[in-house]
C-alpha positions in Angstrom: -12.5 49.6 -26.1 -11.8 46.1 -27.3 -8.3 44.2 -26.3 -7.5 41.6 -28.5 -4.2 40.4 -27.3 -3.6 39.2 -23.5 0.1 39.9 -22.8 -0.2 36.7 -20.6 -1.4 34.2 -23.3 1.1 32.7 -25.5 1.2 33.7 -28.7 1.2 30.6 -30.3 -2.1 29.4 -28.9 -3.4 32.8 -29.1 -2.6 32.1 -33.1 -4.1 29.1 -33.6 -7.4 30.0 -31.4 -7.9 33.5 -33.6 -7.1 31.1 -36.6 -9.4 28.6 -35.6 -12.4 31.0 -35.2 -11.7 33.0 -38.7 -11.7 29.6 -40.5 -14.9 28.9 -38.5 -16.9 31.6 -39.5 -15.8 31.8 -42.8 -16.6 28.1 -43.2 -20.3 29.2 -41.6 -20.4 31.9 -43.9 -19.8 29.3 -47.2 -22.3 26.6 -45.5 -25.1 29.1 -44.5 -25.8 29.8 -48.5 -29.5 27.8 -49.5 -30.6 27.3 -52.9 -34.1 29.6 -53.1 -36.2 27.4 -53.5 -35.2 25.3 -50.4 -36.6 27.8 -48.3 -40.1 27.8 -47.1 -41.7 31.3 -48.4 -41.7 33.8 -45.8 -43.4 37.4 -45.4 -41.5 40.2 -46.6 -39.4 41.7 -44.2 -37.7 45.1 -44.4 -34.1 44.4 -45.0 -31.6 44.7 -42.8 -28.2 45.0 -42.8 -26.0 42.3 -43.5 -24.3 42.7 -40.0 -27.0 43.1 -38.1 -27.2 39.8 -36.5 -23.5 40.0 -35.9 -21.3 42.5 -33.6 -21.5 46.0 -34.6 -18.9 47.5 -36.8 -16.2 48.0 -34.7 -16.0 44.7 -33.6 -16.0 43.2 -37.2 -12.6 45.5 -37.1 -11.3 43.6 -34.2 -11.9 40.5 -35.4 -10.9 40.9 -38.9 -7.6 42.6 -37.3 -7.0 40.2 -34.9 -7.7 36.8 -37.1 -5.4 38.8 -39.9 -2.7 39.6 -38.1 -2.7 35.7 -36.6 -2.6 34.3 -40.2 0.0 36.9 -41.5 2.4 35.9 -38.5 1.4 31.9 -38.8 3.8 29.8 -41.2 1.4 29.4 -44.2 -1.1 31.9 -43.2 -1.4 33.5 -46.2 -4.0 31.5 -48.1 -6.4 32.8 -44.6 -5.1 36.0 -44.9 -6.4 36.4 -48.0 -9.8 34.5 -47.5 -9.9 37.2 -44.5 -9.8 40.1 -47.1 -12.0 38.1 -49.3 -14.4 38.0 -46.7 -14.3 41.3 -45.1 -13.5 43.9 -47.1 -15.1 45.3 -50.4 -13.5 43.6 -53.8 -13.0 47.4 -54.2 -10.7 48.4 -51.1 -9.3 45.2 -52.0 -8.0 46.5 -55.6 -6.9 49.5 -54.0 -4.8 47.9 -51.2 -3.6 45.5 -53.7 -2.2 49.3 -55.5 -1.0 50.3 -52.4 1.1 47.1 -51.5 2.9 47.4 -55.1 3.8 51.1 -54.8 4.7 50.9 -51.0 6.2 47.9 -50.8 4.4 46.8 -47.3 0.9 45.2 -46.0 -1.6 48.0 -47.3 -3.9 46.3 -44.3 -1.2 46.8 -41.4 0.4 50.0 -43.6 3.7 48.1 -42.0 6.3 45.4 -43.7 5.8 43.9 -39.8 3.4 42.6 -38.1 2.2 44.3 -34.9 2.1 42.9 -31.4 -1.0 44.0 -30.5 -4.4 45.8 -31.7 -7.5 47.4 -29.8 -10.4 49.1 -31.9 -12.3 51.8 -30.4 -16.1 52.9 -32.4 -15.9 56.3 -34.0 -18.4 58.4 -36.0 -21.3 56.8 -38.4 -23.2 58.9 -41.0 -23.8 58.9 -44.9 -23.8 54.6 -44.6 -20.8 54.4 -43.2 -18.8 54.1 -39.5 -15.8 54.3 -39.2 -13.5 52.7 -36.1 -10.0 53.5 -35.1 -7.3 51.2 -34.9 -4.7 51.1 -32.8 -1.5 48.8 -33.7 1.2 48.1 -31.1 4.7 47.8 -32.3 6.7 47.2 -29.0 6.5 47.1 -25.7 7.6 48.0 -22.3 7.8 51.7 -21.2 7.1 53.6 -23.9 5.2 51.2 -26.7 5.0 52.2 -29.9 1.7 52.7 -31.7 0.5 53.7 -35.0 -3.3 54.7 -35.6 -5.4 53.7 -38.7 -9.2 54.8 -39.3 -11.1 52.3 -40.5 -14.3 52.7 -42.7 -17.4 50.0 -42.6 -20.4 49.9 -44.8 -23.0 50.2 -42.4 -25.4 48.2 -45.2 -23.2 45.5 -46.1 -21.2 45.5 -42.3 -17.4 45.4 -44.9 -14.7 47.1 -44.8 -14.4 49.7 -47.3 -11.5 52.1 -46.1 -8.3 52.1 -44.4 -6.6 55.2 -44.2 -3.5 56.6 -41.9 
């Protein structure tokens, strides 16, 4: 299991750090693209997955999670919020979250009109291409917390998001 929050950071720096890396490696992500024919040529390879340098699935959750729910609770966070959906999740889950926001009125990411306090991602089953993770979002605290669970889909091919479902 992966903690992403540490009750004894604050939350503002915890912001700003998990706002700080997604800008980061989205910034990586635009400045690793080469024109073809700047690379030298190279043997064919079998291809691998786009993740596959990266952190498995289920930590691509966490940190899409955890750097989305910084920028959705930081004043003017929602220009990274959506470069965060942009970057990891299919244009299609994107369309369709975009569908469930206007009918329901709430974060189709978060399925909430809040923000949660906390998250932890735990790996589930993979098959057919796909993984899926579980998410667990923490509303409150103290001695009895509040949590609601989300499963989580990722292409095992292109490493994105491609589900989110209660």
């Amino acid at each position: 299991m992966l903690h992403l929050r540490d009750a004894q950071a604050p939350r503002g720096r915890r912001a700003i750090g998990r706002t700080l890396f997604a800008t980061a490696l989205l910034t990586a992500a635009a400045v690793a693209v080469v024109p073809a024919g700047a690379a030298a040529p190279q043997a064919p390879a079998a291809a691998a997955p786009a993740h596959s340098a990266g952190a498995p699935a289920y930590q691509r959750v966490a940190h899409f999670y955890g750097a989305y729910i910084d920028a959705a609770t930081a004043e003017g966070g929602g220009k990274l919020a959506t470069a965060l959906r942009s970057f990891y999740l299919t244009s299609r889950l994107r369309t369709q979250l975009d569908a469930w926001k206007r009918h329901n009125h709430a974060d189709g990411v978060l399925r909430a009109q809040n923000t949660p306090l906390a998250v932890r991602v735990t790996p589930g089953e993979s098959g057919a291409g796909h993984t899926w993770s579980t998410v667990r979002l923490t509303w409150s605290t103290g001695k009895h917390p509040t949590y609601t669970y989300l499963t989580v889909r990722s292409d095992l091919e292109t490493g994105k998001i491609s589900g989110i479902g209660e």
